[in-house]
SEKOLVO-12050 format. One record per residue (C-alpha): x, z, y; residue number from 0. Coordinates in steps of 0.02 Angstrom, whole numbers, always signed. Example, Ala and Ser with C-alpha at 12.3 -4.5 7.8 and 13.67 -1.06 7.14 Angstrom:
<rs>
<r><px>+615</px><pz>+390</pz><py>-225</py><seq>0</seq></r>
<r><px>+684</px><pz>+357</pz><py>-53</py><seq>1</seq></r>
</rs>
This chain:
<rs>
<r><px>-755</px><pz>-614</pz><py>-2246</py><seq>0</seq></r>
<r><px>-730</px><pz>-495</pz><py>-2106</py><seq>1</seq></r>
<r><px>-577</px><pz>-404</pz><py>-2099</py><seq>2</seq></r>
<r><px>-649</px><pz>-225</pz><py>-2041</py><seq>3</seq></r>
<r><px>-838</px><pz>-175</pz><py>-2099</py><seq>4</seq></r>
<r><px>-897</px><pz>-12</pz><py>-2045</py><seq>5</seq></r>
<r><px>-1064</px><pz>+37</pz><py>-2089</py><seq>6</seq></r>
<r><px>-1154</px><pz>+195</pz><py>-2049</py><seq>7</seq></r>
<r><px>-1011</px><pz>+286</pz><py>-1993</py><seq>8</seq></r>
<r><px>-1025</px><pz>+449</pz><py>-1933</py><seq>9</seq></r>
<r><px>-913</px><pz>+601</pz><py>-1873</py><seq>10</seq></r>
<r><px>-948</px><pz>+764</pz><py>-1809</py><seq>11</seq></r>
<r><px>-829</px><pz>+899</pz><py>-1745</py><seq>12</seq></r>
<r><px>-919</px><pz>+1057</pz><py>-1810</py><seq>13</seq></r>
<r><px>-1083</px><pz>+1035</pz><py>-1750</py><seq>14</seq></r>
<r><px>-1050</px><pz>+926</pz><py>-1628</py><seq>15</seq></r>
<r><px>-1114</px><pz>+742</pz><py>-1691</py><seq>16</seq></r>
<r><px>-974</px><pz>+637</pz><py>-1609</py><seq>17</seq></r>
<r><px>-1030</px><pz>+461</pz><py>-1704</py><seq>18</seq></r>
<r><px>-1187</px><pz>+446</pz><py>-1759</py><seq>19</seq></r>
<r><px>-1230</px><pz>+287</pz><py>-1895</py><seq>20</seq></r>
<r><px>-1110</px><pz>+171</pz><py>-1809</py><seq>21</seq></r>
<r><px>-1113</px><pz>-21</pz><py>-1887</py><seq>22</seq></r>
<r><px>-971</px><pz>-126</pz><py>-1825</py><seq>23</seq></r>
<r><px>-889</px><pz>-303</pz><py>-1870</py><seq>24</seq></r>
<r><px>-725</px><pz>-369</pz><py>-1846</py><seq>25</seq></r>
<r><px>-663</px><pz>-529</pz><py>-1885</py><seq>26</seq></r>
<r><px>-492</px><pz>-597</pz><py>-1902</py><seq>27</seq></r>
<r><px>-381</px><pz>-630</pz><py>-1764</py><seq>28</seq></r>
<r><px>-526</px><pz>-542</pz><py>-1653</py><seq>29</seq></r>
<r><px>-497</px><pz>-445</pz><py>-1493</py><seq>30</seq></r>
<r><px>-630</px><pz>-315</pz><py>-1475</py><seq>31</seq></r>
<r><px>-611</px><pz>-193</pz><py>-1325</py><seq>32</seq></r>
<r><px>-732</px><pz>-37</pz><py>-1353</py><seq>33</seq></r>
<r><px>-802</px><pz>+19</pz><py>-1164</py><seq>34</seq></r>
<r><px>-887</px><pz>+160</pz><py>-1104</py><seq>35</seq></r>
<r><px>-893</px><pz>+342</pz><py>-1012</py><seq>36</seq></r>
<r><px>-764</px><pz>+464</pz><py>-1075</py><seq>37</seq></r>
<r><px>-818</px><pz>+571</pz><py>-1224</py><seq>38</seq></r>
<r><px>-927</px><pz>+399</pz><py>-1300</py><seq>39</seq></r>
<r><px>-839</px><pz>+411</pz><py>-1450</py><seq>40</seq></r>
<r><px>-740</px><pz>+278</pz><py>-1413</py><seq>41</seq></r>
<r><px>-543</px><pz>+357</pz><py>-1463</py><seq>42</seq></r>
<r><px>-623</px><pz>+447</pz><py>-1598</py><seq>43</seq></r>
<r><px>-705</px><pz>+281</pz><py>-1684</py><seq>44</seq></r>
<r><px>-517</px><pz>+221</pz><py>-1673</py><seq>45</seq></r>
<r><px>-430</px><pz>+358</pz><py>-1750</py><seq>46</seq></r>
<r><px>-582</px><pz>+364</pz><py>-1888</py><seq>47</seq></r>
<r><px>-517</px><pz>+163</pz><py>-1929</py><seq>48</seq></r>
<r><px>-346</px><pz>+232</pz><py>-1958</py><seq>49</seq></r>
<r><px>-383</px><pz>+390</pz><py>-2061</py><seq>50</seq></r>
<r><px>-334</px><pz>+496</pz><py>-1926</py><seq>51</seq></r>
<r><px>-498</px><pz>+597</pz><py>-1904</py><seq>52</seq></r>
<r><px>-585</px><pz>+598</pz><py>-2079</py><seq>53</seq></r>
<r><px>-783</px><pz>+532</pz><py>-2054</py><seq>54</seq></r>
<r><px>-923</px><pz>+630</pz><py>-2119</py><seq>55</seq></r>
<r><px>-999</px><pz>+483</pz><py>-2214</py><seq>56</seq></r>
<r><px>-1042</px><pz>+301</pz><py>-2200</py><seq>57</seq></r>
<r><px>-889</px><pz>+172</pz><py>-2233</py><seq>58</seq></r>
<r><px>-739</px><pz>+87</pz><py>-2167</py><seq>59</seq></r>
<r><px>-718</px><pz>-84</pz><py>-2266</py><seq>60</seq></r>
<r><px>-539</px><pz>-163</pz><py>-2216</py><seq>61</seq></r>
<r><px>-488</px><pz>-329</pz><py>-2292</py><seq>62</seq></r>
<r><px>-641</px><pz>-307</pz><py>-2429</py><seq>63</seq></r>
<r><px>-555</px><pz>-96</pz><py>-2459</py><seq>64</seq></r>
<r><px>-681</px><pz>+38</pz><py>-2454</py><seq>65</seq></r>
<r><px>-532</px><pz>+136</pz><py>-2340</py><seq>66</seq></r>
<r><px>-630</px><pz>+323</pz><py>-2381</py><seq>67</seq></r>
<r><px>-610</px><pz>+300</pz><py>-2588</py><seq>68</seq></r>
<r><px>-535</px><pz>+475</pz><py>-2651</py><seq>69</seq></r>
<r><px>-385</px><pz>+381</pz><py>-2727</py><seq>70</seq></r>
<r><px>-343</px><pz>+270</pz><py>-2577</py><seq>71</seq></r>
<r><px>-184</px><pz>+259</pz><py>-2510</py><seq>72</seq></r>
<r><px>-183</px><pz>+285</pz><py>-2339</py><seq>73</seq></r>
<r><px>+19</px><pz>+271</pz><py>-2312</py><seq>74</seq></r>
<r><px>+21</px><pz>+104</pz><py>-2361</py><seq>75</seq></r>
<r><px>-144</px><pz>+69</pz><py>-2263</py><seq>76</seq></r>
<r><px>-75</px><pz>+138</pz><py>-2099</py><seq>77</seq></r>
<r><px>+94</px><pz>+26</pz><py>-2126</py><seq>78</seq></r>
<r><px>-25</px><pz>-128</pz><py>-2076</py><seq>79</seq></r>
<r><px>-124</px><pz>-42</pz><py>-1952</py><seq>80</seq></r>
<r><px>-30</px><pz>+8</pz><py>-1798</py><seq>81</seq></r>
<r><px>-91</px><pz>+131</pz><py>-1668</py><seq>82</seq></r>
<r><px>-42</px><pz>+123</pz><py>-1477</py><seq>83</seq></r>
<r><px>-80</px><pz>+302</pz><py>-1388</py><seq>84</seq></r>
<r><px>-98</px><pz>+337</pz><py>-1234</py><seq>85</seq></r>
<r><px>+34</px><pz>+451</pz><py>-1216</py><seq>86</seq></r>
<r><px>+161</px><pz>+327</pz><py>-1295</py><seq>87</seq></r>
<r><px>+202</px><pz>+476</pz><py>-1460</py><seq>88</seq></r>
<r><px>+377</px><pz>+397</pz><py>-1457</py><seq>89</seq></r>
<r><px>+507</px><pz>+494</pz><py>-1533</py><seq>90</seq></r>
<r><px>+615</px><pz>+579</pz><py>-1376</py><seq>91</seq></r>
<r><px>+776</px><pz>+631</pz><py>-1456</py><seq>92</seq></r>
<r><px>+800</px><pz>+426</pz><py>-1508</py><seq>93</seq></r>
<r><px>+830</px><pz>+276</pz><py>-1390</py><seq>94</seq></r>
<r><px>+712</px><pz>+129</pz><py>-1390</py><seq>95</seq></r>
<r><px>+801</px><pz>+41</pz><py>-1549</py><seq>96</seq></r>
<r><px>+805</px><pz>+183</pz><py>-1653</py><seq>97</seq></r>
<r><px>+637</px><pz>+196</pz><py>-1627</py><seq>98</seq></r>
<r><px>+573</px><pz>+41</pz><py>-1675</py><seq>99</seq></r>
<r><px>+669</px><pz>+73</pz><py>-1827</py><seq>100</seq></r>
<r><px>+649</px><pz>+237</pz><py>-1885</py><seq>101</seq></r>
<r><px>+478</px><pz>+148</pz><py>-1973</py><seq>102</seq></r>
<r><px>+530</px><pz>+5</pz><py>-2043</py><seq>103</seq></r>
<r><px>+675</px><pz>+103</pz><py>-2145</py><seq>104</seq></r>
<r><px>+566</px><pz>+263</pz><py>-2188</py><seq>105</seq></r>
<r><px>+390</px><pz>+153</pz><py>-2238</py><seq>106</seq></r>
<r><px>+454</px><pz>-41</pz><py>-2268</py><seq>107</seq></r>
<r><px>+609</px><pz>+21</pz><py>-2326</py><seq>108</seq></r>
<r><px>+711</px><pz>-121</pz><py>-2252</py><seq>109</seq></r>
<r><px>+887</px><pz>-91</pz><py>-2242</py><seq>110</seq></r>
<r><px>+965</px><pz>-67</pz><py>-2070</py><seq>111</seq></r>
<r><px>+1026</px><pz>-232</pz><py>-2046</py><seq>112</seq></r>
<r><px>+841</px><pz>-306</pz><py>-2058</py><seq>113</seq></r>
<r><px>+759</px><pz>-175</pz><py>-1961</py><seq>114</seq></r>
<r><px>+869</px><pz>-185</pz><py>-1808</py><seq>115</seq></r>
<r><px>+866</px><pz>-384</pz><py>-1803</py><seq>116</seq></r>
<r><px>+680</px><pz>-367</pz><py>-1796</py><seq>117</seq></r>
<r><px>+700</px><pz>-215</pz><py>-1684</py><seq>118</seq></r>
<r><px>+789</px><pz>-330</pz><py>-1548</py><seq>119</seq></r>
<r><px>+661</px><pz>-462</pz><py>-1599</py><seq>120</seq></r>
<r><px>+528</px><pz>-351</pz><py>-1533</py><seq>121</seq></r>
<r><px>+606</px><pz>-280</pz><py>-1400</py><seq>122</seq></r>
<r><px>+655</px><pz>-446</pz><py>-1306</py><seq>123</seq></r>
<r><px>+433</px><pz>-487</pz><py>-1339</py><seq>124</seq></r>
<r><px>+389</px><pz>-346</pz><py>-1220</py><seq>125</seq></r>
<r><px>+548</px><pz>-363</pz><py>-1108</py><seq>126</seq></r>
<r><px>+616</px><pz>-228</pz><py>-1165</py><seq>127</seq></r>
<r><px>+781</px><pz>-289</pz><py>-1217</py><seq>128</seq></r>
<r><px>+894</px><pz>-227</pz><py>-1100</py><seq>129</seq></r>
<r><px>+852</px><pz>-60</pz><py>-1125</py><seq>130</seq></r>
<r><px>+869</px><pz>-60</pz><py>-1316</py><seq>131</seq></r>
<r><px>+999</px><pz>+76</pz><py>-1298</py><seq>132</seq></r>
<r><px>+927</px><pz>+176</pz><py>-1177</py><seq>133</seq></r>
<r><px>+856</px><pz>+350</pz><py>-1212</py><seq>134</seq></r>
<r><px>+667</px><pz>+343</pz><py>-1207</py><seq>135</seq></r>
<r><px>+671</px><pz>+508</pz><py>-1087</py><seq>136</seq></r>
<r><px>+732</px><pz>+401</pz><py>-968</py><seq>137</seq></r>
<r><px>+608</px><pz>+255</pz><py>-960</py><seq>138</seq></r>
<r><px>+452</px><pz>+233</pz><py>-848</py><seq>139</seq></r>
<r><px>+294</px><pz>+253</pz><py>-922</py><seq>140</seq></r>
<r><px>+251</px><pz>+63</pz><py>-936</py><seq>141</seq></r>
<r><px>+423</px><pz>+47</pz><py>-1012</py><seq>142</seq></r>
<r><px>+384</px><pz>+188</pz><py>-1136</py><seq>143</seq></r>
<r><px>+220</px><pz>+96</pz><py>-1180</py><seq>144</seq></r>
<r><px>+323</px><pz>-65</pz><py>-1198</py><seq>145</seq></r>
<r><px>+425</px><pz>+12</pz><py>-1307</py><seq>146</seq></r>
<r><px>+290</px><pz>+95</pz><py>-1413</py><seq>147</seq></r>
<r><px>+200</px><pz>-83</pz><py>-1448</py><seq>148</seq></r>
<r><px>+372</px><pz>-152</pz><py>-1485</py><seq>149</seq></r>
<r><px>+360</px><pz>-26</pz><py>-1625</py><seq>150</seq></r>
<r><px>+209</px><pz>-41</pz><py>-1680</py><seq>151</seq></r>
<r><px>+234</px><pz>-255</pz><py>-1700</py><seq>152</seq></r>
<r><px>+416</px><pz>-189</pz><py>-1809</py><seq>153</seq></r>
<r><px>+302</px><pz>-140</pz><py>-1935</py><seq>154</seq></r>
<r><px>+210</px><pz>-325</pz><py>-1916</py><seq>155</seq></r>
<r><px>+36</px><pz>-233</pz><py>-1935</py><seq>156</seq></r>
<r><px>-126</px><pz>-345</pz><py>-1963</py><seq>157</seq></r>
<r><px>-227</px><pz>-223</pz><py>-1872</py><seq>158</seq></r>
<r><px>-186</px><pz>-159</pz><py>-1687</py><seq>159</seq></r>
<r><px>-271</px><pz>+2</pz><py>-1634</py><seq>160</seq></r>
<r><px>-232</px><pz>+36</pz><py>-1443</py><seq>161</seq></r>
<r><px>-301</px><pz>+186</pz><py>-1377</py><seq>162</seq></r>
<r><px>-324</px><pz>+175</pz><py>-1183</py><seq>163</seq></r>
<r><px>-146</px><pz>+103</pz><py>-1172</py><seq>164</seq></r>
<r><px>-150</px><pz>+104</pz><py>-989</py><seq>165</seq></r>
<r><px>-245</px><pz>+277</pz><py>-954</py><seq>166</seq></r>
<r><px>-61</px><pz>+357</pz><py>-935</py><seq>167</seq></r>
<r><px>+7</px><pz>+261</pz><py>-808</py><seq>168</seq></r>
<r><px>+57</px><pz>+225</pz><py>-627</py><seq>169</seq></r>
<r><px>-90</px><pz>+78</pz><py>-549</py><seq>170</seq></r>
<r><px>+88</px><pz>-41</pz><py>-529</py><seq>171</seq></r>
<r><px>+135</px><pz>+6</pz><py>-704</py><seq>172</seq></r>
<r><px>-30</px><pz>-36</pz><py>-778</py><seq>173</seq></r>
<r><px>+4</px><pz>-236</pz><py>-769</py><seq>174</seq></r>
<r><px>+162</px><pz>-261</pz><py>-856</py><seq>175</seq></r>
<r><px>+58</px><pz>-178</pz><py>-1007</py><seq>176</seq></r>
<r><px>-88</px><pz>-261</pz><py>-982</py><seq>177</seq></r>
<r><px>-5</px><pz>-417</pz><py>-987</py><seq>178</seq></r>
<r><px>+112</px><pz>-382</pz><py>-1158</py><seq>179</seq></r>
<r><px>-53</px><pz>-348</pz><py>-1234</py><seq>180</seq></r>
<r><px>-138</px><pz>-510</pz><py>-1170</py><seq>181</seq></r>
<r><px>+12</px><pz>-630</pz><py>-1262</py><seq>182</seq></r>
<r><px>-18</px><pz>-530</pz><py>-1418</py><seq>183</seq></r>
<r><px>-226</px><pz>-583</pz><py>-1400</py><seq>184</seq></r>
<r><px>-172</px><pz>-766</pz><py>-1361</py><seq>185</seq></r>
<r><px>-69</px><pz>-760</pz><py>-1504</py><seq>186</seq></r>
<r><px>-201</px><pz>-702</pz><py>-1633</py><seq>187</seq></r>
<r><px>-176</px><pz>-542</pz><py>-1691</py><seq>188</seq></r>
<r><px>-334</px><pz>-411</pz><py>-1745</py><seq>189</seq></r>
<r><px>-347</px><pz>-298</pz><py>-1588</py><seq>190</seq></r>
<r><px>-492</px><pz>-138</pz><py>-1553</py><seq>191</seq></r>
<r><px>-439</px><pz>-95</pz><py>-1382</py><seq>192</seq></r>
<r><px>-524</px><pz>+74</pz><py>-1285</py><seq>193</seq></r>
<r><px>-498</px><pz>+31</pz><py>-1100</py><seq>194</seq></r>
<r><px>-576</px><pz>+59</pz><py>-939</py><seq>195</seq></r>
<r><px>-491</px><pz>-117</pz><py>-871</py><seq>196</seq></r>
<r><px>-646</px><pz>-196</pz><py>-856</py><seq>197</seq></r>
<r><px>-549</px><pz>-353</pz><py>-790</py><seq>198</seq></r>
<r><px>-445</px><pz>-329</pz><py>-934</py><seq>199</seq></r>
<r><px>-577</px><pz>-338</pz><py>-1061</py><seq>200</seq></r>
<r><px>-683</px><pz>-487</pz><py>-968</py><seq>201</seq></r>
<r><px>-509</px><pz>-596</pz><py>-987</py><seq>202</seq></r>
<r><px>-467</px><pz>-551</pz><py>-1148</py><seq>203</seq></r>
<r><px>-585</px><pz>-470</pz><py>-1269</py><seq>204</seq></r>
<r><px>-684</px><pz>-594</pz><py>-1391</py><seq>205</seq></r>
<r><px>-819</px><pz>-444</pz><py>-1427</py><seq>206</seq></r>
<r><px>-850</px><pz>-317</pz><py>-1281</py><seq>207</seq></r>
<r><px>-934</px><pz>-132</pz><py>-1369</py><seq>208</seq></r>
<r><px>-1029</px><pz>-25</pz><py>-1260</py><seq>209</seq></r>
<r><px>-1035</px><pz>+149</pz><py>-1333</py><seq>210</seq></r>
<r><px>-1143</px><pz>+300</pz><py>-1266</py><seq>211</seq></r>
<r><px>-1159</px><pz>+484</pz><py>-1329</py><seq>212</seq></r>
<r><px>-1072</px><pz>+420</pz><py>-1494</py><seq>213</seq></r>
<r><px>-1180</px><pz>+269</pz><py>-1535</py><seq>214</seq></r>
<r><px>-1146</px><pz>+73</pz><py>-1500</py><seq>215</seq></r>
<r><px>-1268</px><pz>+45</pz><py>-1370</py><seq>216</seq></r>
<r><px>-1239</px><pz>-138</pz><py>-1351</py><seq>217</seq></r>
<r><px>-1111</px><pz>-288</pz><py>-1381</py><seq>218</seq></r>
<r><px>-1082</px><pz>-455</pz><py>-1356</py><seq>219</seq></r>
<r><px>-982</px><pz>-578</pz><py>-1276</py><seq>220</seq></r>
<r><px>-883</px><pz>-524</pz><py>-1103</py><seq>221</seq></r>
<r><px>-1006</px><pz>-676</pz><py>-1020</py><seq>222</seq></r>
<r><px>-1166</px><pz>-577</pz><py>-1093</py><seq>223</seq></r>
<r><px>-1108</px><pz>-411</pz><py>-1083</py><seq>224</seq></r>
<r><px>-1033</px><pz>-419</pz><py>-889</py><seq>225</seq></r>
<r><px>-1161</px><pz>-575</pz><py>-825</py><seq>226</seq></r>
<r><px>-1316</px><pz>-499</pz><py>-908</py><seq>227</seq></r>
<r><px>-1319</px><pz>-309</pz><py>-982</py><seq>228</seq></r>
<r><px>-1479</px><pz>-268</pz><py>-1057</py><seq>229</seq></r>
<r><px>-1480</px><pz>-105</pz><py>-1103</py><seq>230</seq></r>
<r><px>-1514</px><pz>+26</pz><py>-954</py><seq>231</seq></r>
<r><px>-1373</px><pz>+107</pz><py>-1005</py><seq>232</seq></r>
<r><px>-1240</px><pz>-27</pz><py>-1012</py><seq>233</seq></r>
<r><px>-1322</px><pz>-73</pz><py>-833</py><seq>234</seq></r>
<r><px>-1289</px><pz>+100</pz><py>-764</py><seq>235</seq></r>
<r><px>-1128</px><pz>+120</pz><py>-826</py><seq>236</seq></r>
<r><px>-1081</px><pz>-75</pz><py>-778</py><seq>237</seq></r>
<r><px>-1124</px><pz>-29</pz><py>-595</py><seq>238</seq></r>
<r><px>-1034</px><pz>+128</pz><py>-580</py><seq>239</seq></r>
<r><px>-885</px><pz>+58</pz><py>-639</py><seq>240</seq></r>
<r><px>-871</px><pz>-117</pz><py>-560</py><seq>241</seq></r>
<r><px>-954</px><pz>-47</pz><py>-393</py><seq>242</seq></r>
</rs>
């Protein structure tokens, strides 16, 4: 069984149709990176998977869950689904343990003990040790983002959202990220990545998602969708970008 099913999703912004009958299939331990021009619909299909924009109609199906029931409950939901932004959302006033805590001890409930061992657990993944302690004000961005997917793992999530993870940051920044985010692929968790890394998504993704004007154009494999676009659109946008 898939673990995500959306079927004839759609979300507008008054009148402004922003997805329009999207169908989509994840599978377990897949990496799917969604590609396309800016204002596709490709952030707001994201936050629709996570509750945070409310669709208009169709269905979200996660782990056999119609997600848009009336009497769902969406805290419990998001505690498995984490969400990278591209600004990082990290809470300023902490340093980088305290907040890859504050979740597990408000949501999980674990007691501080627990959370902090898996805190540092985290932390040491994306190389972030070292600055455990350190305010967050005073990271770079690429640490901030490190920091932010530590998080998001504290909560050991089945589901990883990442919104244009990179957009944020300095080109020499954009690497260190890139490459946190290609261990967690190789080690099989459920990834929907937005990203204009093209390289990035030809090395990593499993299922590449063209989207256009707020509908999937075309997918398929990197191989099919980089080697051999066939819709005109894909093509155009294909060129533009790896021009």
């Amino acid at each position: 069984m898939s673990l995500i099913q959306i079927n004839n999703l759609n979300k507008s912004f008054g009148s402004n149709l922003v997805l329009k009958d999207i169908n989509l299939t994840v599978e377990e331990k897949q990496v799917v990176c969604l590609i396309g021009s800016s204002g596709s619909g490709k952030s707001t299909l994201l936050r629709c998977i996570n509750l945070l924009e409310t669709p208009n109609g169709g269905e979200i199906i996660v782990d056999g869950q119609n997600i848009m029931t009336a009497n769902f409950d969406i805290n419990r939901f998001r505690s498995h689904v984490g969400m990278i932004f591209q600004s990082f959302n990290l809470f300023s006033h902490m340093n980088s343990i305290q907040n890859c805590m504050v979740g597990q001890t408000e949501v999980l409930k674990r007691s501080k003990t627990e959370a902090k061992a898996i805190a540092l657990k985290y932390l040491e993944k994306v190389g972030m040790l070292d600055f455990a302690n350190q305010s967050v004000k005073s990271l770079s961005g690429g640490q901030k983002q490190r920091v932010a997917i530590a998080r998001a793992l504290c909560m050991e999530p089945r589901i990883l959202l990442l919104d244009e993870p990179t957009s944020a940051l300095d080109p020499e920044m954009v690497g260190e990220v890139l490459e946190v985010i290609k261990q967690l692929a190789q080690e099989g968790l459920t990834m929907l990545i937005v990203t204009h890394e093209m390289s990035f998504a030809k090395d990593v993704a499993d299922l590449v998602i063209f989207m256009d004007q707020g509908v999937v154009c075309e997918q398929g494999s990197p191989k099919e969708m980089f080697s051999n676009p066939k819709h005109p659109r894909t093509k155009e946008f294909l060129a533009r970008i790896l021009r």
